[in-house]
C-alpha positions in Angstrom: 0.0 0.0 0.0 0.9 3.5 -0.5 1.3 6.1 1.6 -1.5 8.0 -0.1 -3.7 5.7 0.2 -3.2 4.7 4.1 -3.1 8.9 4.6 -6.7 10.4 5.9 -8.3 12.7 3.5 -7.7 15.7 5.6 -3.8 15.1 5.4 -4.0 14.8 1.7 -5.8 18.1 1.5 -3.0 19.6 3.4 -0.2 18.5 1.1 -2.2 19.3 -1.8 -3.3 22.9 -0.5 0.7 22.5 0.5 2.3 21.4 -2.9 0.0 24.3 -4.6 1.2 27.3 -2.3 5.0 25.8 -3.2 3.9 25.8 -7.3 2.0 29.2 -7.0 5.0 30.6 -5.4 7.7 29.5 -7.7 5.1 30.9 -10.7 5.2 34.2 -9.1 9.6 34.3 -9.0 9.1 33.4 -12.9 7.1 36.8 -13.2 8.7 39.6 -14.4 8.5 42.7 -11.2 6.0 44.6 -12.9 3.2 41.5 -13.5 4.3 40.5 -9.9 3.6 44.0 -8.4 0.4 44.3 -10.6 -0.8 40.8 -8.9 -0.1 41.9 -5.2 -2.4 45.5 -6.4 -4.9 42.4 -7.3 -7.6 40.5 -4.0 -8.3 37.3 -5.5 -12.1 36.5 -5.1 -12.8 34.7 -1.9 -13.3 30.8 -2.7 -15.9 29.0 -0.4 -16.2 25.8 0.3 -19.8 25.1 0.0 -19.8 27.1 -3.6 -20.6 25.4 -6.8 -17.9 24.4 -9.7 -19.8 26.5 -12.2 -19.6 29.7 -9.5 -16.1 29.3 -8.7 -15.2 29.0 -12.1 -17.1 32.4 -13.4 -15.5 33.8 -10.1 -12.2 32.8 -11.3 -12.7 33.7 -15.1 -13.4 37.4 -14.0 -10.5 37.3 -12.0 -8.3 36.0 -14.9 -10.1 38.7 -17.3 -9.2 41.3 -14.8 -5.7 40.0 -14.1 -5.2 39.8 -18.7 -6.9 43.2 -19.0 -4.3 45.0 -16.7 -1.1 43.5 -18.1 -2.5 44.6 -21.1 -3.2 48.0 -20.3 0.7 48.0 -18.8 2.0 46.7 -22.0 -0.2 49.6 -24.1 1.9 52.0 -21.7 5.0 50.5 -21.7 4.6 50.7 -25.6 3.9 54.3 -25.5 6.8 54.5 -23.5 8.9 53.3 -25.7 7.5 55.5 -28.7 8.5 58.2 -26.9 11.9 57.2 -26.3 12.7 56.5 -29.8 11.5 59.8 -30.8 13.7 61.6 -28.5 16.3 59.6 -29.9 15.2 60.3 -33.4 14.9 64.0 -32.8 18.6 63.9 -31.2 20.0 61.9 -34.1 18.7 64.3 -36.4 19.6 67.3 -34.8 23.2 66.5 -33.8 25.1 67.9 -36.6 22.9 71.2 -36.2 24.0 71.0 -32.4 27.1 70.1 -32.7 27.7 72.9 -35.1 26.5 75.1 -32.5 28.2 74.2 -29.9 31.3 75.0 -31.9 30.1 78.5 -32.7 29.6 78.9 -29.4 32.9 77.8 -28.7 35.1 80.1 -31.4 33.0 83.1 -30.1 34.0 82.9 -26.8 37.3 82.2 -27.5 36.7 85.5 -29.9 35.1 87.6 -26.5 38.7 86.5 -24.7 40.7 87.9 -27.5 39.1 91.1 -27.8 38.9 91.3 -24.1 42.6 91.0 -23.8 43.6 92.9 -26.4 41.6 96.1 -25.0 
């Protein structure tokens, strides 16, 4: 005989309810921060005992919907985000050689303030 099998039902709930904390816990390291933090921002619908299969499992799909709908709202900023950040980089790109050929003025017409300074 097994051990299973010789174990009373309310010790095999235990390790079950056990062995699912440990899983659910090791899903959550996989997670990148921002889901994780998202999902601590989250209550989990209450599950009762006494509640049907079919309730439970509409509580949970709502749950799940809610949990998809927010990472995909983070994802639509995150992509905004990153929009912006290429066009500040395109904008930079392009205007470079203008800057760069400012900065240079800049620099000769100081050094063009010194000289007539010090010559006066």
């Amino acid at each position: 005989m097994s051990v299973t099998q010789d174990a009373p039902p309310a010790a095999l709930d235990s390790r079950a309810e056990e062995k699912f904390k440990e899983a659910a816990q090791k899903l959550l390291k996989t997670l990148p921060e921002a889901t994780r933090t998202l999902l601590k921002q989250l209550e989990a619908p209450p599950l009762q005992v006494g509640n049907s299969v079919e309730s439970t499992a509409q509580e949970l799909g709502k749950f799940l919907e809610t949990i998809i709908q927010r990472i995909a709202d983070q994802k639509k900023d995150q992509t905004r985000s990153a929009k912006a950040k290429r066009l500040v980089q395109k904008i930079f790109k392009a205007s470079y050689p203008f800057a760069n050929t400012l900065i240079n003025l800049a620099g000769q017409a100081k050094d063009y303030v010194r000289s007539v300074e010090c010559s006066q």
